[in-house]
C-alpha positions as CSV (number, residue, x, y, z in Angstrom):
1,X,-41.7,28.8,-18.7
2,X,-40.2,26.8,-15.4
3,X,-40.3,28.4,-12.2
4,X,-36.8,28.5,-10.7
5,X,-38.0,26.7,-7.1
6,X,-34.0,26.4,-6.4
7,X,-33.5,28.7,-3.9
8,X,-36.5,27.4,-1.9
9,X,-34.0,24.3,-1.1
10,X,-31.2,25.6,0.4
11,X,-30.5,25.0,3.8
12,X,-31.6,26.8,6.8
13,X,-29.8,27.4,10.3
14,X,-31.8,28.5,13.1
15,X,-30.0,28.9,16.2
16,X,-27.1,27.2,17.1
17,X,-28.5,24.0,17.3
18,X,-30.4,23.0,13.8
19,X,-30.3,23.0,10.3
20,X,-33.4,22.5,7.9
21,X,-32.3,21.1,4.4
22,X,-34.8,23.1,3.0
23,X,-37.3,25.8,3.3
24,X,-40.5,23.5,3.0
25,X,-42.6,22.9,6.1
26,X,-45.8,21.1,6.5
27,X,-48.4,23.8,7.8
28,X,-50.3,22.4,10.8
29,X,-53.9,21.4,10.2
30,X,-56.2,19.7,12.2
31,X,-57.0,15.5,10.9
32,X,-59.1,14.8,14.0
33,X,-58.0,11.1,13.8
34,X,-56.6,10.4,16.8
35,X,-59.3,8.7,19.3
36,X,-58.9,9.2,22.7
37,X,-56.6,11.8,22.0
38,X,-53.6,9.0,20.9
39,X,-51.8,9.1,17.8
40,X,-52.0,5.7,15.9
41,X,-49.6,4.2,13.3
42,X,-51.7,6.1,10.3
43,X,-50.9,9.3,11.4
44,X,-47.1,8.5,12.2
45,X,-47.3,7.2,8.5
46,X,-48.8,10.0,7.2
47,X,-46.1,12.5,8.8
48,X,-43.6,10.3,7.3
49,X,-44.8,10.0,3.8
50,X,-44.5,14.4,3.8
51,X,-40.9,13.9,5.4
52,X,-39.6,11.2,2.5
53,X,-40.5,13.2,0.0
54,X,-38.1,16.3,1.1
55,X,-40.5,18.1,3.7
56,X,-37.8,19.5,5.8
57,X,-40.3,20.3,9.1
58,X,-43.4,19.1,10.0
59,X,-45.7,21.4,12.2
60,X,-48.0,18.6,13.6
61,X,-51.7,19.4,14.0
62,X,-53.0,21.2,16.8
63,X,-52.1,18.9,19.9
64,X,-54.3,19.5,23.1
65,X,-51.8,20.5,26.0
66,X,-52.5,19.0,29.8
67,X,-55.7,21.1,30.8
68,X,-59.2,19.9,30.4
69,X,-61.0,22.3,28.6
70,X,-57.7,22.6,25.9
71,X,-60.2,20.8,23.4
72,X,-63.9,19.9,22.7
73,X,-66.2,20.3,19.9
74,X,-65.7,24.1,17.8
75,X,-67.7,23.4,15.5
76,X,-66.3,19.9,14.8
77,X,-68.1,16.9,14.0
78,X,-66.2,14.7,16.1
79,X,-63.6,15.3,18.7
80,X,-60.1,12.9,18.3
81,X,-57.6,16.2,18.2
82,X,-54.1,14.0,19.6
83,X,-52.8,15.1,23.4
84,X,-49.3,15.7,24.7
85,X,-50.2,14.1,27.6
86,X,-50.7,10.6,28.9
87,X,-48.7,7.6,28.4
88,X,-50.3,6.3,25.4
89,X,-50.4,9.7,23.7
90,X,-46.5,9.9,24.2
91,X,-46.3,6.5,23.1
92,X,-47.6,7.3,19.9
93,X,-46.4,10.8,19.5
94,X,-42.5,8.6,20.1
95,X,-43.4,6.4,17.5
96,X,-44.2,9.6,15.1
97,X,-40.7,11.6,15.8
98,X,-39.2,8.1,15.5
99,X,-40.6,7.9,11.7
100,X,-40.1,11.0,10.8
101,X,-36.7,11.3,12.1
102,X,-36.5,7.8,10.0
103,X,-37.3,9.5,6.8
104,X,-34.9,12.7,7.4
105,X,-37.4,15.1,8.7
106,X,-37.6,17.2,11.0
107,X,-40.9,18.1,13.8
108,X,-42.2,20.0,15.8
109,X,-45.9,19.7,17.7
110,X,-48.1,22.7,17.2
111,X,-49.7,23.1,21.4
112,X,-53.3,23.7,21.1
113,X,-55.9,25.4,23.6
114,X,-59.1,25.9,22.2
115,X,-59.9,28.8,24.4
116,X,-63.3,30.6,23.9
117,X,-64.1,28.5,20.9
118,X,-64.7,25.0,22.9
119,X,-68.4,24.6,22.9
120,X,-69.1,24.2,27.2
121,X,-69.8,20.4,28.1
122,X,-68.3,19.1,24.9
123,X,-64.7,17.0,24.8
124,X,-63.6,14.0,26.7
125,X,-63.6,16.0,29.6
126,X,-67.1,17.5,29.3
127,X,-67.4,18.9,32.9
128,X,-64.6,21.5,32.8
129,X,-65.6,24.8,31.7
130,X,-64.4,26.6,28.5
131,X,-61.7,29.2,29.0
132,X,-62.1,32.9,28.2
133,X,-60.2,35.7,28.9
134,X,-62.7,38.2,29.3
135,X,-65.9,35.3,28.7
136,X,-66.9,36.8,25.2
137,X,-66.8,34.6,22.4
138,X,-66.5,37.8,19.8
139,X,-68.7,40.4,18.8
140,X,-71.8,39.1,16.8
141,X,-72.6,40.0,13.1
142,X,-69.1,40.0,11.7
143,X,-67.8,38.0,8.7
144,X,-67.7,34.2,9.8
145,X,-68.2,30.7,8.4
146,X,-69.1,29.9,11.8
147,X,-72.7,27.5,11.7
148,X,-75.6,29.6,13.3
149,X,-76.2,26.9,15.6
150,X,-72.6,27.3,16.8
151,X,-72.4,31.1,17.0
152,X,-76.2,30.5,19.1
153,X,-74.9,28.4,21.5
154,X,-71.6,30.6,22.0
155,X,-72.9,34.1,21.7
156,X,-74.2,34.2,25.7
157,X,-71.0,36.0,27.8
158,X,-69.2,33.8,30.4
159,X,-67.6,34.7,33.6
160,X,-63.6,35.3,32.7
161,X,-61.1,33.3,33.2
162,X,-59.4,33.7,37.1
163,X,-56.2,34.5,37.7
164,X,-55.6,30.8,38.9
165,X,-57.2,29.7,36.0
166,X,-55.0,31.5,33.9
167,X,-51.8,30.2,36.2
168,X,-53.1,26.9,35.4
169,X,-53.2,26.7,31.7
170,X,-49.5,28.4,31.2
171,X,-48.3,25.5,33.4
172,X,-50.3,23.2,31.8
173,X,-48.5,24.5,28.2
174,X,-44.8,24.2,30.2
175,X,-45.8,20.6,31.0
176,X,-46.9,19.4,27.5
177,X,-43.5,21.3,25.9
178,X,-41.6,19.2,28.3
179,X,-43.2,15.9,27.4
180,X,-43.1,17.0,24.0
181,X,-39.4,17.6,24.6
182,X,-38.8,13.8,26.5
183,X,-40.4,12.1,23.5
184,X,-37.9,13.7,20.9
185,X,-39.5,16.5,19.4
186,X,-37.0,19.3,17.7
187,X,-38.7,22.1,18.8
188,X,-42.4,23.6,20.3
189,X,-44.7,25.6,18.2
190,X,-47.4,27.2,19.5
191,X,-50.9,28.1,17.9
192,X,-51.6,31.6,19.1
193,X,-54.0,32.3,15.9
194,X,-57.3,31.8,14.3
195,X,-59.4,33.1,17.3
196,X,-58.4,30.3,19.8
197,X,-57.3,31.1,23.3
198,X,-54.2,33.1,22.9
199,X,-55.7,35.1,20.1
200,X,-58.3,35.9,22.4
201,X,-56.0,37.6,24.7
202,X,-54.3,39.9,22.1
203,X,-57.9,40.9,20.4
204,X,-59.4,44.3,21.9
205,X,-62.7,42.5,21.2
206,X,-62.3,39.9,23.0
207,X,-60.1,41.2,25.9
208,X,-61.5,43.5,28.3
209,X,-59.6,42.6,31.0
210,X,-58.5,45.7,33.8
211,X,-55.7,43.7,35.2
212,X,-52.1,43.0,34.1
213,X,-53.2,40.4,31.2
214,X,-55.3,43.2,29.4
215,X,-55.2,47.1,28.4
216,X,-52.7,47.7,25.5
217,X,-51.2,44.9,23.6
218,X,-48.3,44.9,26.0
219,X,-50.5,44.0,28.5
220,X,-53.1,41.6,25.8
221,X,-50.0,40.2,25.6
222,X,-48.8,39.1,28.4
223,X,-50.4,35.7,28.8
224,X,-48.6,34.8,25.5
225,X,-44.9,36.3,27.0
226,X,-45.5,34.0,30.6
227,X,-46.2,30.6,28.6
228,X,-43.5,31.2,26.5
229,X,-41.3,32.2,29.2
230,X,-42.5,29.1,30.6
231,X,-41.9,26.8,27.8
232,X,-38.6,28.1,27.5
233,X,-38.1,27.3,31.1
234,X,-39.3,23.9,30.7
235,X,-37.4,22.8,27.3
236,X,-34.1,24.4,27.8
237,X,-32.4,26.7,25.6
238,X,-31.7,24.3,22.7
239,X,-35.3,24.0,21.4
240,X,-36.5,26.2,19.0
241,X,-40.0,28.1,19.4
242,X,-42.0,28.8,16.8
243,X,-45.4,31.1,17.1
244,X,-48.2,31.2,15.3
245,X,-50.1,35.0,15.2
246,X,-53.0,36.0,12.6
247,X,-54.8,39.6,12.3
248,X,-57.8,37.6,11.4
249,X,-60.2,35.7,13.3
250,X,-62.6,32.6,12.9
251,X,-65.1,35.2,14.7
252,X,-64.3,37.7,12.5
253,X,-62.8,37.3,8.9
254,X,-61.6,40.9,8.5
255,X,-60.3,41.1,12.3
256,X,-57.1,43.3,13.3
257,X,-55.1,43.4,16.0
258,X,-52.6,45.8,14.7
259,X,-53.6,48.7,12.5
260,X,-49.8,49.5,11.4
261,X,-46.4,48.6,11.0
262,X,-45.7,50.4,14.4
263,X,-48.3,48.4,16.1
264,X,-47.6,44.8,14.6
265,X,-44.1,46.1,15.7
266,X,-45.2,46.9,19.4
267,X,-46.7,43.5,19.6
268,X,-44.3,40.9,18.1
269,X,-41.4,42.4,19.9
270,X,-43.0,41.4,23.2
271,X,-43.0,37.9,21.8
272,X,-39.2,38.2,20.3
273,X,-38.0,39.2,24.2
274,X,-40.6,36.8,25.8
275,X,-38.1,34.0,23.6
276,X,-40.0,33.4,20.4
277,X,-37.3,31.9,17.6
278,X,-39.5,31.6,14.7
279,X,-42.6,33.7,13.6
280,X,-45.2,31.9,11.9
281,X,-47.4,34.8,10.1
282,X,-50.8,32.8,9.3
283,X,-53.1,34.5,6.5
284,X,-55.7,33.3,4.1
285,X,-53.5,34.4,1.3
286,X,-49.8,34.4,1.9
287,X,-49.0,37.2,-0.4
288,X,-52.1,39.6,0.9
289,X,-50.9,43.4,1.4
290,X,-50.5,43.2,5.4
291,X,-51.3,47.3,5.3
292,X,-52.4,49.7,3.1
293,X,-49.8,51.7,1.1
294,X,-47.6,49.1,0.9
295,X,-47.9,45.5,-1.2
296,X,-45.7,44.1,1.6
297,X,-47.2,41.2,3.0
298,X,-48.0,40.2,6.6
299,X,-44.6,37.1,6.7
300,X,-43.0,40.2,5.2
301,X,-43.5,43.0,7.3
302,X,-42.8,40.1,10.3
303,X,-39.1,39.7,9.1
304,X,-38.6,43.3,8.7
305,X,-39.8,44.1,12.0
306,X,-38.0,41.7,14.1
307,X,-35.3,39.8,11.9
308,X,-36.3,36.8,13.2
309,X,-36.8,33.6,10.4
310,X,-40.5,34.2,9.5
311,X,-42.8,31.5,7.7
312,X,-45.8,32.3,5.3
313,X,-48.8,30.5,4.8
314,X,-51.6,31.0,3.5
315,X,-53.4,29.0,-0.2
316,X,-49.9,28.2,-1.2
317,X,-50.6,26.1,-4.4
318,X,-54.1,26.9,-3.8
319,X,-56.7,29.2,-5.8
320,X,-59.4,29.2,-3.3
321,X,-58.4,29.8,0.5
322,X,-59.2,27.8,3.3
323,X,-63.1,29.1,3.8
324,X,-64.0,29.5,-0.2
325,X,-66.9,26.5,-0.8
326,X,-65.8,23.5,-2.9
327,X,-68.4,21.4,-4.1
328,X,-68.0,17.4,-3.7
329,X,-67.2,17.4,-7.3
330,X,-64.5,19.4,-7.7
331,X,-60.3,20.0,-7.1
332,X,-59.0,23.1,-5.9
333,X,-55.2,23.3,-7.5
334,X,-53.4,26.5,-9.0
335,X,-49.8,26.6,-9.4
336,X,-49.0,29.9,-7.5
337,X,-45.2,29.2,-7.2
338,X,-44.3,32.5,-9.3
339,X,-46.4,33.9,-6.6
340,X,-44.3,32.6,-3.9
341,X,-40.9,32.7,-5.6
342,X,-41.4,36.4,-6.5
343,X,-41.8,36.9,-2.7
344,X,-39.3,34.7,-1.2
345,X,-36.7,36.2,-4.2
346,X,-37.2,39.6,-2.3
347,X,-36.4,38.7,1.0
348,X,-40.1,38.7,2.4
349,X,-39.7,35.3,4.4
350,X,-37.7,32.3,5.0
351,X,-39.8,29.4,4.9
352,X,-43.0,28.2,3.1
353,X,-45.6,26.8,4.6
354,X,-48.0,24.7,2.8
355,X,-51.4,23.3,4.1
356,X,-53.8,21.4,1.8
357,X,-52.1,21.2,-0.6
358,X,-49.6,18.6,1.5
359,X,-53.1,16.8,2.3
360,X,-53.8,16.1,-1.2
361,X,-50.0,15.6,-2.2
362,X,-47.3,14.4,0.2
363,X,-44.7,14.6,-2.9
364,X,-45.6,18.2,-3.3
365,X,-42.1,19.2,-2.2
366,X,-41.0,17.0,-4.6
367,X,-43.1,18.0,-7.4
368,X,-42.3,21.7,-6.8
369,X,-38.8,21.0,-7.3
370,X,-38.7,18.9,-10.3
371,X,-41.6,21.4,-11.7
372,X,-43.9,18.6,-12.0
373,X,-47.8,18.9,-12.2
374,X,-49.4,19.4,-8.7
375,X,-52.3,16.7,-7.2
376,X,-55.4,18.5,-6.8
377,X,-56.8,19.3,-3.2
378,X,-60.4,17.5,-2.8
379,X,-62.6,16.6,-0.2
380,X,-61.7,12.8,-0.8
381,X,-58.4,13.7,0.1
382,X,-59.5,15.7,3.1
383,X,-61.4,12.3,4.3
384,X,-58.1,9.9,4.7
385,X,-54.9,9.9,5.9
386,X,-53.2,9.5,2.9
């Protein structure tokens, strides 16, 4: 039987000032194919081919923001994450809001800090040290699919980071939402997930700070409220902010920051009144139970709790998530779009946010809508910009 994908293309308004034709966004993922941090003509192609064929937003990979330890090797086997900094990064970043503007899109640059997960000495700018909040990594011997090498070489404690250090990476964010801002960009989005730097911050694990940037999750919190506060600032009030949060962790699979509604509460309103428009609830399975008791998912406890447009992602279109092994011979493709329809019918968020499967299809929007078959995700199409 068809899946009624209909009502996932009506429009959008958030804010006063924009209107998505649709409720498909490009999730951001990392490509790594941007040497010397500048984006070339492939990748401004490859955000356009996603926008032509009815992607309404695109949430750009993780763009390193103006401080020097923003990026380096985590685990990566080469380092060529894009900057939003520099006048041949902004060069080619113009060149990709000028193509996807071209093909009716919409975009927004995801701002990246790596935080504790920068292996030290690694990165185009090898001498600055690696930023953590309270210089832990994570606790050792949780779920991962960290390397051993890796978690060997980041498992000794650091000193944490200094209050000036910390003044200088939310002015460092401010400055690349600005630039991001000057080069055309619709809005800022912000990767505050996955166990990188802001993640670090909320985590009780990882944060065990005495000052005013630790103690409850107000307080965990607060490093996230100032650079928003700061973006906002920067940007203006037109520009929409979108933030990404995630209970789990790359450290730790089965990772929570809040235990219950209340506390997810507690700490996403601190986000809403720091200026947050747009909450992007990042999972390994969109439509996960958030809580037990409930079937509700994370995205959908999110718009309950504050209101605000919420996104889900999370194997959309996908049977495997992002950390199940695939071998070299084989596609990972499901069509889960009764899955996501069923959810999006009830109210449980406003946009979808697809990942890999956008890698291995850029007409996926397309597809979805005319119920076509799906192109399989594989590894070949992980290796190009296609």
């Amino acid at each position: 039987m068809a899946i009624d994908t209909s009502p996932l293309f009506q429009p959008l308004r958030l804010g006063e000032h924009m209107t998505l034709k649709n409720r498909i966004v490009m999730a951001p993922m990392t490509r790594n194919r941007s040497p010397d941090g500048v984006p070339g003509p492939d990748v401004a192609a490859y955000y356009r081919r996603r926008a032509e064929n009815d992607v309404a937003l695109i949430v750009t990979e993780g763009v390193a923001v103006a401080h020097p330890s923003a990026v380096g090797d985590a685990g990566l086997a080469e380092v060529a994450v894009p900057e939003m900094f520099g006048e041949a990064a902004l060069d080619g970043w113009r060149r990709v809001v000028e193509e996807v503007h071209g093909a009716g899109g919409l975009v927004f640059p995801q701002l990246w800090h790596q935080g504790v997960m920068r292996r030290e000495g690694s990165g185009r700018y090898p001498d600055a040290p690696s930023m953590r909040p309270s210089g832990l990594w994570g606790p050792p011997g949780r779920r991962t699919s960290s390397a051993e090498a890796y978690l060997a070489d980041m498992s000794e404690p650091t000193r944490p980071m200094t209050d000036a250090e910390i003044a200088d990476v939310i002015a460092a964010f401010a400055k690349s939402a600005a630039a991001a801002k000057s080069v055309g960009f619709d809005g800022i989005a912000l990767h505050g997930a996955h166990g990188y730097l802001f993640d670090t911050f909320f985590w009780a694990e990882t944060n065990r700070r005495d000052d005013h940037f630790g103690g409850d999750i107000v307080g965990r919190s607060r490093f996230a409220t100032e650079v928003v506060r700061g973006i906002r600032e920067a940007v203006g009030p037109e520009l929409p902010i979108m933030f990404r949060f995630s209970q789990w962790k790359q450290q730790d699979f089965d990772a929570r920051v809040a235990g219950t509604p209340a506390e997810l509460e507690r700490w996403l309103g601190v986000l809403v009144d720091a200026g947050v428009d747009i909450l992007d609830s990042s999972t390994r399975v969109f439509d996960a139970p958030a809580f037990e008791g409930s079937d509700v998912s994370l995205a959908g406890w999110t718009r309950k709790l504050t209101g605000l447009p919420t996104m889900a992602v999370g194997s959309i279109g996908l049977e495997k998530d992002l950390y199940a092994q695939m071998r070299p011979d084989e596609g990972i493709s499901a069509s889960n779009l009764d899955r996501v329809m069923a959810r999006f019918d009830r109210g449980e968020f406003d946009l979808v946010g697809v990942g890999r499967s956008l890698i291995a299809d850029p007409a996926w929007a397309v597809r979805a809508r005319e119920g076509k078959p799906f192109e399989p995700y594989t590894l070949e199409a992980l290796a190009t910009l296609q």
